[in-house]
C-alpha positions, 0 to 999 in steps of 0.5 A, a space after each residue: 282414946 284407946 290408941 292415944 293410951 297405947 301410945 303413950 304406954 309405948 313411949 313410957 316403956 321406951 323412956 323407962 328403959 332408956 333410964 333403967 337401962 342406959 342410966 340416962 337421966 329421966 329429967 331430960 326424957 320428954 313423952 308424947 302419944 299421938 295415937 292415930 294422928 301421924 300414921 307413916 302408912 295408911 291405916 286401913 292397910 294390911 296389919 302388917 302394912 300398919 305395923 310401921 305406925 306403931 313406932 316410938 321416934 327419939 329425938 336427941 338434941 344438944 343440951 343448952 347451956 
């Protein structure tokens, strides 16, 4: 639960900045927290191997008409 919050909290703070900053509209903007449940490295690693797992990924799509 911890890690789904953080998670989510990440992904907040990259959308806020992405409409604060860029001005891009906040209705377009879609988060998702997956906490633990898509690790790009093992997560018994090195903490420094697990750095990689705490990411935000964007996806851009075209807009439909």
């Amino acid at each position: 639960a911890f890690n789904i919050n953080l998670s989510l909290r990440r992904a907040a703070a990259v959308a806020n900045w992405l409409t604060q900053s860029l001005r891009l509209p906040s209705a377009g903007i879609q988060i998702k927290g997956y906490g633990e449940s898509y690790p790009l490295v093992d997560p018994s690693g090195t903490p420094e191997q697990q750095q990689l797992n705490r990411r935000v990924e964007i996806v851009i799509r075209p807009k439909q008409s």
